[in-house]
N, C-alpha and C positions, 0 to 999 in steps of 0.2 A: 712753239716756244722759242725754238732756236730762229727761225725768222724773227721775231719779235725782239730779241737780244739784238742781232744783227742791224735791226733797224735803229736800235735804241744806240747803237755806237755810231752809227753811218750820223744819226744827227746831231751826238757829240760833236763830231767831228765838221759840224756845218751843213752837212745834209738836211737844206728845210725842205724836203719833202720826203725823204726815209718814214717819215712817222705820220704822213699822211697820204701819199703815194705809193707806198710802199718803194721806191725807189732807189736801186742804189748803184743807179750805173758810174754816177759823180765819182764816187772812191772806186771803181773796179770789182765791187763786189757782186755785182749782177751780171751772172753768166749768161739768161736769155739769149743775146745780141753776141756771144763768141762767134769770132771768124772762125774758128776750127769746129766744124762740122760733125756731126754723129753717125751721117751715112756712108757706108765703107763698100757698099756693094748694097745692088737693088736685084733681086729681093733681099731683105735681110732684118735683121732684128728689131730696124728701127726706118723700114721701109710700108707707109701703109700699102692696105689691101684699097682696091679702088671701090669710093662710095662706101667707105666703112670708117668707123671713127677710131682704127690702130693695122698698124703700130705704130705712133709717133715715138719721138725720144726728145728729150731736154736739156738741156744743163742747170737748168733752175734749181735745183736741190742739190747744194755742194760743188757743184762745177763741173757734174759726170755724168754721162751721156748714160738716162735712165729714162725706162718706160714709161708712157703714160696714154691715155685715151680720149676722144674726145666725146662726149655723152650725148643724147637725145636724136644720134641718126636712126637711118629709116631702118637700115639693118643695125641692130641691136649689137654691140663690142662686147663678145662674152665674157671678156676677162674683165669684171668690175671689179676687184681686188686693186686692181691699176688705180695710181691716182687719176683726177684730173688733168690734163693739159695744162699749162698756163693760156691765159685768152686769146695772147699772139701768138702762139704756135707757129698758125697755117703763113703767117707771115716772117717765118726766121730763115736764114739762109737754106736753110737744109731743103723748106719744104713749098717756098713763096715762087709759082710758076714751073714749078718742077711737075709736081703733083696736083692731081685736080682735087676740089677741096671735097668734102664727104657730105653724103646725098641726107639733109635733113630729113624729120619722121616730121617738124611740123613749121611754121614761123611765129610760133611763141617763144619772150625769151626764157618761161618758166623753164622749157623742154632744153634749155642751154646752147644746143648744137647750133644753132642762127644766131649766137653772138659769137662764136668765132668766124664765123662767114660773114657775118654781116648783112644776111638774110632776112631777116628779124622785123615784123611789122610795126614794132614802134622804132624804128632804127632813124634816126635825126631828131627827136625830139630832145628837151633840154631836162632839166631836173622838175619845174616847175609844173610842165605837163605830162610827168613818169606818175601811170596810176597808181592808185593805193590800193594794189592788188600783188598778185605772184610775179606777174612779169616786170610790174614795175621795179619791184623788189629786186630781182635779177639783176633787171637793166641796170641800174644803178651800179647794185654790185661789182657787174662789167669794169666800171669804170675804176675799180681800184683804189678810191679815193675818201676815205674816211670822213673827212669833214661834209661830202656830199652824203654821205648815207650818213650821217649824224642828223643834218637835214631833211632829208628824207622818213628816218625813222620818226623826230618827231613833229613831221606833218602826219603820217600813220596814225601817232598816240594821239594826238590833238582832233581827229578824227572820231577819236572814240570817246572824246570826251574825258580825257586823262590830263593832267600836268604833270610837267618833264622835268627833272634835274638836269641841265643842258650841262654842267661838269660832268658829270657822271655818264651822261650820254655820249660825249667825244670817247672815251676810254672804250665803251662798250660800241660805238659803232666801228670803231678799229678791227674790231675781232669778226665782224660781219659782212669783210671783203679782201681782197687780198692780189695775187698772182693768176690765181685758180679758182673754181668756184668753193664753194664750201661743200660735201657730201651730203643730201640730208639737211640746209639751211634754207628755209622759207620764213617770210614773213610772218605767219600765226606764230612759228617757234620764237620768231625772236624778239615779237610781242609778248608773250606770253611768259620769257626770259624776261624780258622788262621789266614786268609788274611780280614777278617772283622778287627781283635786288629793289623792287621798290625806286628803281628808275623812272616807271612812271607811274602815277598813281591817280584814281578819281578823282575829281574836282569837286571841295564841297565848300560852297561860297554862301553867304548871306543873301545873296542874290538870286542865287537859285533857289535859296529855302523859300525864302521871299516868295517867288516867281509859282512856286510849286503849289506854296501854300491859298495864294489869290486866285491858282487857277481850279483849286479844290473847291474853294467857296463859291467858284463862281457856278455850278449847276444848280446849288441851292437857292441861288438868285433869281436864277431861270425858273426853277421851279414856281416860285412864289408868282414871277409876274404872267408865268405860264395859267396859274390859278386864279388871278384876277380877270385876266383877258379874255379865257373861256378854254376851252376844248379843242384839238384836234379834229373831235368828229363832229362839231358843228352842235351842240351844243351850249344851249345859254350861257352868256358867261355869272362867274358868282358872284354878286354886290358884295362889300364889307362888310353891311348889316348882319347877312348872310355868315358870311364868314363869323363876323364877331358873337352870333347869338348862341352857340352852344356854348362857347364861353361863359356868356351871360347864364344863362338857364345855368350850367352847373354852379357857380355862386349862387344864386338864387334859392338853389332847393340845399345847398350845405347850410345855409343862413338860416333857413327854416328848421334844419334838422338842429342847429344849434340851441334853436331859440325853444325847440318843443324838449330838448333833455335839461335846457335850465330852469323850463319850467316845473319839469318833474323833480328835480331836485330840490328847488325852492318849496313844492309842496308838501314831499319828504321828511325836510329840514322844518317845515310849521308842524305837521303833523308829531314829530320825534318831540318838539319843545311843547307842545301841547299838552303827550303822554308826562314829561317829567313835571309841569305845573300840578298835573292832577294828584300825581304821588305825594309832590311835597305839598299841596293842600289834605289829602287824606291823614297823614305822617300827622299834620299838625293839631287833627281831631284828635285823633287817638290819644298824644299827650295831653290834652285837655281833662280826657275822660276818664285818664289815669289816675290825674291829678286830684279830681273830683272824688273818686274811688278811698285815695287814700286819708283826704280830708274826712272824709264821713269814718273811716276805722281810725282815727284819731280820736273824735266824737266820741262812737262808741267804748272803748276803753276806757275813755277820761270820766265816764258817766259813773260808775259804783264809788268811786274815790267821795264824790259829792255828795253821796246819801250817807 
């Protein structure tokens, strides 16, 4: 944080590269590069051990001659509480030809130790050929330079099929390099920091839908003219007719089943109208009979009146 302020004034102040260099030897604020030295006697606090990555000492931090270590040699610097070196260390007065530089564990720049020697097998390459892996990552970092690992990162993102907020991307690739390396900062972390702030995010285009959706249909395409052609195992291939006839047949026998319940129905429906003619002709006897019934005991009654 207090680096970050420091830079933020250095570029007030005209420093254009404070804020993307990290740089601030312009105003005097970058002790790195002090002619007053931190070795006072060899051995001593800030004299290293040969082929080991300490004791170095710095003035990078406030202007006072403080520990630090430089990581990834063969023999391992037990004191990791120490910070990081700055990158130039091996090359500041105290320690450029004095001291021989310290025996790397490997020449990756993930392993760190070969970017301050210079040891490093991708050591000449530019931005454009730093791979989309750990070392590249590193490498990069090496360089101190924001706007390059702004770059860098999202060529990463755009790898994975992500689009970038390039605003938002300069701020956050600031914090992913510096003086020294970062403890504990790798690529997947700061990927994966990306897509947490929504930095970068999947890409979902019409185009892709598009693209996804044509290439869905298209086995079912295959399938079909796989089925007209014929078989893998070398069998016949299948005519249309073929094809088309179970089609046919099942229309066929539904038509029929159709036609055999309308016929039943129809029969049904004569028979029912059949049954109700019969009633209402029987119905209409019986009132006949009635009627005749009552005519004749009209008869009879009216018959003593007349004698």
């Amino acid at each position: 944080a207090n680096r970050a302020r420091s830079e933020h004034v250095a570029a007030s102040f005209g420093e254009s590269r404070a804020a993307t260099d990290h740089d601030l030897a312009a105003l005097g604020l970058n002790h790195k590069h002090s002619s007053v030295g931190c070795i006072h006697q060899t051995p001593g606090i800030c004299a290293p051990s040969a082929g080991q990555g300490g004791n170095y000492c710095s003035r990078q931090w406030g202007g006072v001659c403080s520990n630090c270590f430089v990581p990834g040699t063969y023999d391992a610097w037990p004191a990791t509480t120490m910070p990081y070196c700055p990158y130039d260390i091996l090359s500041s007065p105290d320690y450029k030809d004095v001291f021989p530089h310290p025996k790397c564990a490997s020449p990756d720049a993930r392993d760190l130790c070969c970017l301050y020697t210079g040891g490093c097998s991708l050591s000449g390459i530019g931005l454009a050929q730093a791979p989309l892996d750990e070392d590249g990552y590193a490498l990069v970092a090496s360089w101190s330079n924001s706007s390059l690992m702004a770059t860098f990162l999202a060529r990463a993102a755009e790898a994975q099929g992500w689009s970038v907020d390039a605003e938002r991307l300069a701020s956050f690739a600031y914090t992913q390099c510096g003086w020294s390396p970062r403890k504990g900062a790798t690529l997947e972390k700061a990927l994966e920091r990306m897509t947490e702030l929504h930095i970068a995010v999947e890409q979902t285009s019409t185009s892709s839908s598009t693209a996804t959706t044509s290439s869905t249909a298209t086995p079912a395409a295959d399938s079909d003219v796989t089925s007209l052609a014929g078989h893998d195992d070398g069998s016949s291939p299948r005519s249309p007719i073929w094809i088309a006839l179970p089609s046919f047949c099942i229309g066929a026998v539904c038509l029929a089943i159709v036609k055999i319940v309308w016929h039943l129905i129809s029969r049904y429906s004569e028979r029912k109208d059949g049954q109700k003619l019969a009633h209402a002709a029987g119905d209409s006897k019986c009132s006949a009979v009635k009627q005749d019934l009552a005519l004749d005991e009209v008869a009879v009654v009216d018959l003593p009146r007349l004698g």
